[in-house]
N, C-alpha and C positions, 0 to 999 in steps of 0.2 A: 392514420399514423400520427404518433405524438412527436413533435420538436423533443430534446436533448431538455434543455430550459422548460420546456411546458412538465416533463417527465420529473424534473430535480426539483420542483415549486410541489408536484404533490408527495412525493418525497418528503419533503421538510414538513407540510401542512399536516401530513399523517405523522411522523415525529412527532410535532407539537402535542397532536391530538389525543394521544397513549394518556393512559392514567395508568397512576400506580396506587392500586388503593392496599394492597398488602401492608403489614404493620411486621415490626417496626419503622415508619418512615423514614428513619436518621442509616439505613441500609441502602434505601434507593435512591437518594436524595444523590449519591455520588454518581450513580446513572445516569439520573434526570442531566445531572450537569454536565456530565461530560456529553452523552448525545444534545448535546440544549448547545455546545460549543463550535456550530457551525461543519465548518470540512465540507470538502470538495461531494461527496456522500457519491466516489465513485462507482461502487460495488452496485448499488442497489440502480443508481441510473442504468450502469449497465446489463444487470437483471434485465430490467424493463423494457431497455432498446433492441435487447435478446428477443425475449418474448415477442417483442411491436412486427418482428421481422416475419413472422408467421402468422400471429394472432393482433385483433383490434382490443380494446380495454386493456391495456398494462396493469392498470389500476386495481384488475382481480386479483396481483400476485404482489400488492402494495405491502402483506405482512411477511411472508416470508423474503420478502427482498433489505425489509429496513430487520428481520435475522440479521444476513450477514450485514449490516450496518452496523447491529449492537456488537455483533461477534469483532468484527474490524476493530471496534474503539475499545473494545475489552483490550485486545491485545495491545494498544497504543496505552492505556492503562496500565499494565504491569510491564509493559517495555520503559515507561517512563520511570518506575519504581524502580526497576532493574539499575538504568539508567542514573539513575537520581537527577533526574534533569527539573527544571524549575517552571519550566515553561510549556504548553502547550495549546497550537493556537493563538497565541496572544494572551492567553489567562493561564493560572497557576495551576498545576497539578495538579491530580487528588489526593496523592501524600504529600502535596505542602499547604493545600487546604483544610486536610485533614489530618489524618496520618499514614503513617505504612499498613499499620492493622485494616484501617477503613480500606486502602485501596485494594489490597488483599481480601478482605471479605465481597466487599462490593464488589470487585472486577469477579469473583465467582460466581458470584447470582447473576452478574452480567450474561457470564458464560450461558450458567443456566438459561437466561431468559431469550436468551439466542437461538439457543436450541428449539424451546416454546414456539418461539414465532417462523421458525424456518419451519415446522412440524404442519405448521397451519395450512395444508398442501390437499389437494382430492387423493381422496384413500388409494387409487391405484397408481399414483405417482409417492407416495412416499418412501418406501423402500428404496427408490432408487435416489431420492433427492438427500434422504437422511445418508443413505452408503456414500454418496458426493461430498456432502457436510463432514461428515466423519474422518474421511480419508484426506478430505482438504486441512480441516483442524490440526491431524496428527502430524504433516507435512511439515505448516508453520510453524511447529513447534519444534520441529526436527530443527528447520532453518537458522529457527533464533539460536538454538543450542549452538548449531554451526558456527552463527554468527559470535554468539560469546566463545565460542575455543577458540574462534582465531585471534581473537584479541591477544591472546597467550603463544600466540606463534608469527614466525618471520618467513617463514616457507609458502605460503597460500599463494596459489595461484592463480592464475588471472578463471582458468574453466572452474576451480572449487570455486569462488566466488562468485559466478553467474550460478551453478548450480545451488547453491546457497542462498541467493537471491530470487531464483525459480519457488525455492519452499518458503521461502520468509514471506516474499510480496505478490512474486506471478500466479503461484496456484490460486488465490483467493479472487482473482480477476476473471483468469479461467473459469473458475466453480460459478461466480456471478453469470457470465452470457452462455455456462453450458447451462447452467439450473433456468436460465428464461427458456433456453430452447426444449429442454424439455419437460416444462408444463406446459408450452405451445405446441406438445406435439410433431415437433419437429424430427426427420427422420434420423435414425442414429448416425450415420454418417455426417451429415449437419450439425448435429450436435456436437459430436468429436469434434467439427472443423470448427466452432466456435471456443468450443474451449483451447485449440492453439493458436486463435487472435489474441484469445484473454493473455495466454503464457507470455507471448512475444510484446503484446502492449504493457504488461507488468514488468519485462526485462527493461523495456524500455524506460515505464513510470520511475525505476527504483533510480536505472543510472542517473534520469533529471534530480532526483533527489540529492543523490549524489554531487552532482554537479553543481544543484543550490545551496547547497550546504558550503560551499566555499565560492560560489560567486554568485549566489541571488542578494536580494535588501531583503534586511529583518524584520525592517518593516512589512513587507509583501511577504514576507516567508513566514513569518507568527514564530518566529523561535529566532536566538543567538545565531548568525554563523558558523563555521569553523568545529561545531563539536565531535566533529569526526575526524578532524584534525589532532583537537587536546586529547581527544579519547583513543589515539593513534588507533581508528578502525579500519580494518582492512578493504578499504574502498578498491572500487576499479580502479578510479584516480592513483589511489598510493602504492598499489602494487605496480601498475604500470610504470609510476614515478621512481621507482625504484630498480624496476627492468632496463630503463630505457636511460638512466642518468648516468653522467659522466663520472669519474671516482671520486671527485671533490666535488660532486652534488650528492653522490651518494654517500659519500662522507658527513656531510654537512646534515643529510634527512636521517641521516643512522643517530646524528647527534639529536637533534629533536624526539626521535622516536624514542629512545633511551633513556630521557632525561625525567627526574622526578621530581625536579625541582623547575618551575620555569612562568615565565610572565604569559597569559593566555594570548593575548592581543601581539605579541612577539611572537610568537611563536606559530600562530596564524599567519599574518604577516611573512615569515621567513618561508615556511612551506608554501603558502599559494604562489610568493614569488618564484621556489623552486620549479614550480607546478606549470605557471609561467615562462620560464624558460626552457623546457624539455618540453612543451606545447601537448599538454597533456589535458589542455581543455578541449582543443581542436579532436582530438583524439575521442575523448569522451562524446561528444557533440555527433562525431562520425557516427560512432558503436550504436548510438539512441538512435538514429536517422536511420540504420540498417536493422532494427529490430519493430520499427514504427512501419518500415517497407515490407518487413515478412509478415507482418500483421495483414495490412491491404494485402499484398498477396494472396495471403491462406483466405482473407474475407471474400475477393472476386470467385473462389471456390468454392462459396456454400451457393445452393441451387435456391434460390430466392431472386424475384427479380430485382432490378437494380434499382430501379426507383424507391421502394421497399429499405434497401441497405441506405439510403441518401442520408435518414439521421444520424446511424452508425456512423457512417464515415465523416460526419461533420462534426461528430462528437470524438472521435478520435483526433480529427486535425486540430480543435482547441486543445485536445491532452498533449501534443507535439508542441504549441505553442505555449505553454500554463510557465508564468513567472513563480510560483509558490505551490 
């Protein structure tokens, strides 16, 4: 069995190792950079440590694992365009490097090329790996839609938003250590029970997101602060902050959320203070600890010995831990 760390060092060295001899280069080139821009590369670790749990060599299923890798950063790619965000990672866009057209073109062959490398599977697993692929893709997509209507709405509730956040972030978690377990072979049972770790550690990955996003350092986070604040997104945080606030706090966040005129760094500033007094980080901090527990839960249930699970769960407890 491979360490968490031994798993994510071949990970990156296979990344690295890819060529793209296809032409026109000035297509791929936006690829290159953005898988070349680091990340956590949790999908495909957890691929691996899926797989490690039944079968020895991860390293057999190194191409279809860094798929969903490309498939992941595609969508951080046209999320960022959506977005208009400046920064990613620490380095600049592909539409501020390039342009929108570039990100647009290239994040489709991305797609494509995702598809390519997940495909790279033994012939009597691929129908079922592609039907997983498939169905996870259509999900995320749903999600983000979600995610963008609710920006246009004040109603959201606190379950549309987990549920929202299950398609955006969780299913692709899921799909990661159901797809190791079953090119391992694992019995379906097992494998089901692996893809409701993924779910439940993906509710949990997004709320820390959530939660960095107004109290981690920029530095450690690779992006601005606060942008889900200026972008008034319907966070766990803000829907709750808005449930739970007194009428002159909710006075005060109705004024922020409303406003279309306003100083970024003010306005940040005023909501996490709000955020702050209706203790709504304590809150957050809770929700992630109880979705991090159903996770181990649902894990002590697949029928693998425990010794076996030891790098799973050690790579799970740094994902509880993760400052960025």
């Amino acid at each position: 069995m491979k360490s968490s760390n031994e798993i994510l060092q071949q990970v990156n060295d296979f990344l690295a190792s890819l060529s793209y001899n296809r032409q026109p280069s000035s297509l791929y080139e936006p690829v290159q950079y953005v898988l070349s821009l680091g990340g956590k590369r949790i999908r495909p670790v957890l691929m691996l440590l899926g797989y490690n749990l039944w079968k020895e060599q991860p390293e057999d299923i190194l191409m279809p694992a860094v798929g969903l890798e490309t498939y992941h950063n595609y969508t951080l790619l046209h999320d960022d365009l959506m977005d208009n965000a400046d920064m990613r990672r620490g380095h600049e866009t592909v539409h501020r490097r390039w342009d929108a057209n570039k990100a647009i073109l290239s994040g489709d062959s991305m797609l494509v090329l995702a598809y390519q490398r997940v495909a790279q599977v033994p012939a009597d697993k691929l129908r079922e790996v592609l039907d997983l692929f498939t169905v996870t893709a259509l999900e995320i997509g749903e999600g983000q839609e979600y995610d963008m209507a609710f920006e246009q709405r004040t109603d959201v509730t606190e379950d549309e938003y987990i549920e929202m956040i299950r398609l955006k972030t969780s299913v692709l978690l899921a799909c990661a250590l159901k797809m190791g377990a079953l090119l391992a072979d694992a019995p379906q049972q097992d494998a089901e029970l692996m893809y409701q770790v993924g779910e439940q550690l993906g509710l949990a990955f997004q709320l820390q997101d959530d939660l960095l996003d107004v109290y981690g350092d920029p530095k450690v986070f690779g992006k601005a602060i606060g942008g889900d604040i200026t972008s008034n997104k319907k966070t766990y945080m803000l829907i709750n902050a808005c449930n739970r606030a007194n009428d002159s706090q909710r006075a005060e966040l109705k004024k922020w959320i409303t406003a279309t005129t306003f100083d970024r760094q003010e306005k940040v500033q005023a909501v996490t203070r709000l955020y702050d007094e209706i203790g709504i980080r304590q809150l957050c901090e809770d929700k992630i600890s109880y979705y991090f527990d159903l996770a181990r839960q649902t894990l002590d249930r697949v029928n693998v010995l425990e010794n076996r699970k030891q790098p799973l769960r050690q790579y799970m407890d740094e994902m509880l831990h993760r400052d960025k």
